[in-house]
C-alpha positions in Angstrom: -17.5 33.6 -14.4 -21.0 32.0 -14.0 -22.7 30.3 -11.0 -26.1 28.6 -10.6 -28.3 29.3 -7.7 -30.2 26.3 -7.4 -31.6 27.7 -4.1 -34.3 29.4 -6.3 -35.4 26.0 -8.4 -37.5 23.7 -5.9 -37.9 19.9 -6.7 -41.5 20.1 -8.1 -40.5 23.5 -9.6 -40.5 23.9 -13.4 -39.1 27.4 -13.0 -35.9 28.2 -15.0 -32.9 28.1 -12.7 -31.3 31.6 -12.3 -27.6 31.8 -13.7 -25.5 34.7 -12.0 -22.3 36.3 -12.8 -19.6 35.7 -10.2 -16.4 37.9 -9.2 -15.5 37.1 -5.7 -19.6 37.6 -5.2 -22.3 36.7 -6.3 -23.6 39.3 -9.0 -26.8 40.3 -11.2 -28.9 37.3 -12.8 -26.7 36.9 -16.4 -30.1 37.3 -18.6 -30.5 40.8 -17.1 -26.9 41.4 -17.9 -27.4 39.9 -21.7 -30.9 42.0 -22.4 -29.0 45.1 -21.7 -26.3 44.1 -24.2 -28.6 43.4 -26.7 -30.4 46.8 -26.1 -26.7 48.2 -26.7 -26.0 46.2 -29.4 -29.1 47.6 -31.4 -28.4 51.3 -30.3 -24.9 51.2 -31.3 -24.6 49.8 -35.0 -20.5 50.7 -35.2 -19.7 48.1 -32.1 -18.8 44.8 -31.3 -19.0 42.9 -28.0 -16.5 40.2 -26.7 -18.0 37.8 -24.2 -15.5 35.1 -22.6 -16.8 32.6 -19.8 -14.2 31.8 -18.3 -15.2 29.7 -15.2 -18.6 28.2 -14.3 -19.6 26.7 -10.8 -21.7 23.9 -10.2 -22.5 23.3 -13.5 -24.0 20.2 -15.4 -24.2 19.7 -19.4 -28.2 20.5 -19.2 -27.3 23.8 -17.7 -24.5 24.4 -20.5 -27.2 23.5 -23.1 -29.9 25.7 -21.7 -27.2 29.0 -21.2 -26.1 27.8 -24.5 -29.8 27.9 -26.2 -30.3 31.6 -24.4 -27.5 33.2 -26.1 -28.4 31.9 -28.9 -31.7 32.9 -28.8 -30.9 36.8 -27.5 -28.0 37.4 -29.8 -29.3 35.6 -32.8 -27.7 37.2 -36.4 -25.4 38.7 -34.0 -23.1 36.1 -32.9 -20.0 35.8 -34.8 -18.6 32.3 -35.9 -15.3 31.3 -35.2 -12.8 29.9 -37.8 -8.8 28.3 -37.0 -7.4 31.5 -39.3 -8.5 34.6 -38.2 -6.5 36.8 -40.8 -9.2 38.1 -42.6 -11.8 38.8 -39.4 -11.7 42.6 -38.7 -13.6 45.0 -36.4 -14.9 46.1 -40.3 -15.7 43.0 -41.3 -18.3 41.9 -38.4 -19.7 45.1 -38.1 -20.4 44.9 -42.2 -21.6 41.2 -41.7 -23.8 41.8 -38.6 -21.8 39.4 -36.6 -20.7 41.9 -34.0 -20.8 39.3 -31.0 -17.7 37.2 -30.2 -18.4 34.2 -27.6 -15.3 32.6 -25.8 -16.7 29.6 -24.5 -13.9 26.9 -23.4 -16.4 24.5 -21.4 -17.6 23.1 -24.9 -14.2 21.9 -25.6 -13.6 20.3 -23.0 -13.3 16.3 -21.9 -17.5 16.1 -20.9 -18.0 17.0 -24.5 -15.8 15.3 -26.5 -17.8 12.2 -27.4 -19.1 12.3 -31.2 -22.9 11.7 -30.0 -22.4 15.0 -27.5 -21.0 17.4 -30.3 -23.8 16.3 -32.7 -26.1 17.4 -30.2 -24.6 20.9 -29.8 -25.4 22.4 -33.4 -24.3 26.0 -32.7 -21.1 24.9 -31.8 -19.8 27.1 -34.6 -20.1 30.6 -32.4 -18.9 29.6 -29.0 -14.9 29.9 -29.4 -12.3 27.9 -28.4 -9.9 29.5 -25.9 -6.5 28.3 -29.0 -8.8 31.4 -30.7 -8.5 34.0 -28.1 -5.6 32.9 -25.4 -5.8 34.8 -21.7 -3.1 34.2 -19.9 -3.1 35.5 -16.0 0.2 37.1 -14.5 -1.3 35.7 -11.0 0.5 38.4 -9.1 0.2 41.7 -6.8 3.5 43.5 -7.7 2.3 46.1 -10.9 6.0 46.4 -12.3 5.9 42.1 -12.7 3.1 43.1 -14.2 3.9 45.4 -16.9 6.6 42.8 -17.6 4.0 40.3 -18.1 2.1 42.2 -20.3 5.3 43.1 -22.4 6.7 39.7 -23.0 3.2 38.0 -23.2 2.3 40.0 -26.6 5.7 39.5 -28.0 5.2 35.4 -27.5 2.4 35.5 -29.0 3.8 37.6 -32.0 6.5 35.2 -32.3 4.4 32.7 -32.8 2.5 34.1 -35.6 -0.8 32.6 -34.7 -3.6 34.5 -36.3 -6.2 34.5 -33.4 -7.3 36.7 -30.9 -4.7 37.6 -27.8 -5.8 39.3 -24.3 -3.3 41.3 -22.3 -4.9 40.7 -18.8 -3.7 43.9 -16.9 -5.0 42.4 -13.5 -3.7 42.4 -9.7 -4.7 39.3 -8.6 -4.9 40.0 -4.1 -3.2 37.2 -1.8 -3.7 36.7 1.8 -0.8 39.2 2.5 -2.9 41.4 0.7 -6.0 41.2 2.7 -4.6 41.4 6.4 -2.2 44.4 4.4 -5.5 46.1 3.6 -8.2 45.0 5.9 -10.7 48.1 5.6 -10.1 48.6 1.3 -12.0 47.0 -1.3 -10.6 45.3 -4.5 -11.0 48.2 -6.4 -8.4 50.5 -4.3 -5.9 47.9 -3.4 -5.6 46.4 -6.9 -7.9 47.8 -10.2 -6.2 51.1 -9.3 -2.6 50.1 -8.5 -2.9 47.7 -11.7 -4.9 50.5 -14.1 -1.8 52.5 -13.3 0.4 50.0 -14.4 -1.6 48.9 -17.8 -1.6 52.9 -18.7 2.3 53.1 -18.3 2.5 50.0 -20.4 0.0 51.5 -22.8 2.6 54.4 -23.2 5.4 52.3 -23.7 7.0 51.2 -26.8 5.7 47.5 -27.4 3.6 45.5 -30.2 -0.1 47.0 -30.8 -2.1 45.0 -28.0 -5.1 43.4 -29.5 -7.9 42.9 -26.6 -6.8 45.1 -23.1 -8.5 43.0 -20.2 -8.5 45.6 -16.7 -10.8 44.5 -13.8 -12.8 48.2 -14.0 -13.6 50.9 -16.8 -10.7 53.5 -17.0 -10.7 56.4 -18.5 -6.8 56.3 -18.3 -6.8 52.9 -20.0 -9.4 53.7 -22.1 -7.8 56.7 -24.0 -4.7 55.2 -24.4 -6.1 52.0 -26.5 -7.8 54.3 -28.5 -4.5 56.9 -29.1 -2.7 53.7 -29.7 -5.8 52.7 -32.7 -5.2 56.2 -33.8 -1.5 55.8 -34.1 -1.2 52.3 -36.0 -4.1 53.8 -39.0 -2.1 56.6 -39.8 
């Protein structure tokens, strides 16, 4: 998610307004989050990054255009551009090519720019992905075995289909009100990442299609390890 803090743009200011990333509160500025990225992205050769904005907040289309121009401008060569078959795009592929950043970007399809004259405007267009290229859906839910269930039948839809695009299994806990007063003195991370990283590592275990992109609201070990046994296990 993304927000805007006008509170640091005054009317006479010609200061560039600060963009933030959002989950349940406000977070660090977004370009200090994208310079470290970059950093990353020159230190490690053999990896990829997936970015997908999902929601933004008080946004207008000159504040789309201007995060638009900055990630063009910091990931350059890097970003990856999106076509409707994905058959042939592999992790070996963009690493060979140098494309080895993937932007999910939704907003730019949407009904503000539809109009012909907008689109012209928007000429990189062709590396900010549609969300038909990398579908996300949300179980919406606090109870981890509804969850696991999710997870299951969610991939095997979307194998069914035999679309060729990206597919996220969101392993999240999403908390409710029963879930605050429940847990009044806990944090997100105790009440749900760990109930639902739990969950996601059982369902990593089990025996279901080879997940593509595993979504968990913190970085697990657990999770982690099993993705990569599960890699291991379908190149042998």
């Amino acid at each position: 998610m993304a927000t805007l803090d006008r509170r640091q743009v005054s009317k006479n200011s010609k200061a560039y307004p600060q963009y933030k990333i959002l989950h349940c509160l406000t977070g660090s500025e977004i370009m200090d989050v994208l310079k470290l990225m970059v950093s990353w992205l020159h230190d490690h050769s053999g990896e990829v990054v997936i970015l997908d904005f999902q929601h933004f907040f008080k946004f207008t289309l000159l504040d789309h255009t201007r995060l638009v121009n900055m990630l063009v401008t910091l990931f350059g060569d890097l970003l990856c551009p999106w076509q409707p078959d994905l058959t042939s795009l592999t992790l070996t592929h963009m690493v060979t090519a140098g494309n080895r950043v993937i932007i999910v970007y939704p907003a730019l399809f949407s009904s503000q720019f539809r109009s012909d004259e907008t689109r012209r405007s928007w000429t990189h267009l062709m590396y900010f992905w549609p969300r038909s290229l990398c579908p996300n859906p949300w179980a919406d839910t606090m109870d981890p075995n509804y969850l696991e269930s999710f997870l299951t039948d969610g991939l095997a839809s979307h194998r069914r289909s035999g679309r060729r695009t990206l597919f996220v299994s969101q392993g999240v806990l999403t908390p409710s009100w029963r879930t605050v007063l429940r847990h009044p003195l806990s944090g997100v991370r105790r009440s749900c990442a760990c109930v639902s990283e739990d969950a996601v590592t059982r369902w990593l275990v089990g025996d279901q299609d080879q997940p593509n992109i595993v979504m968990t609201d913190f970085v697990s070990d657990a999770v982690v390890n099993q993705v990569i046994d599960r890699n291991m296990i379908s190149t042998k």
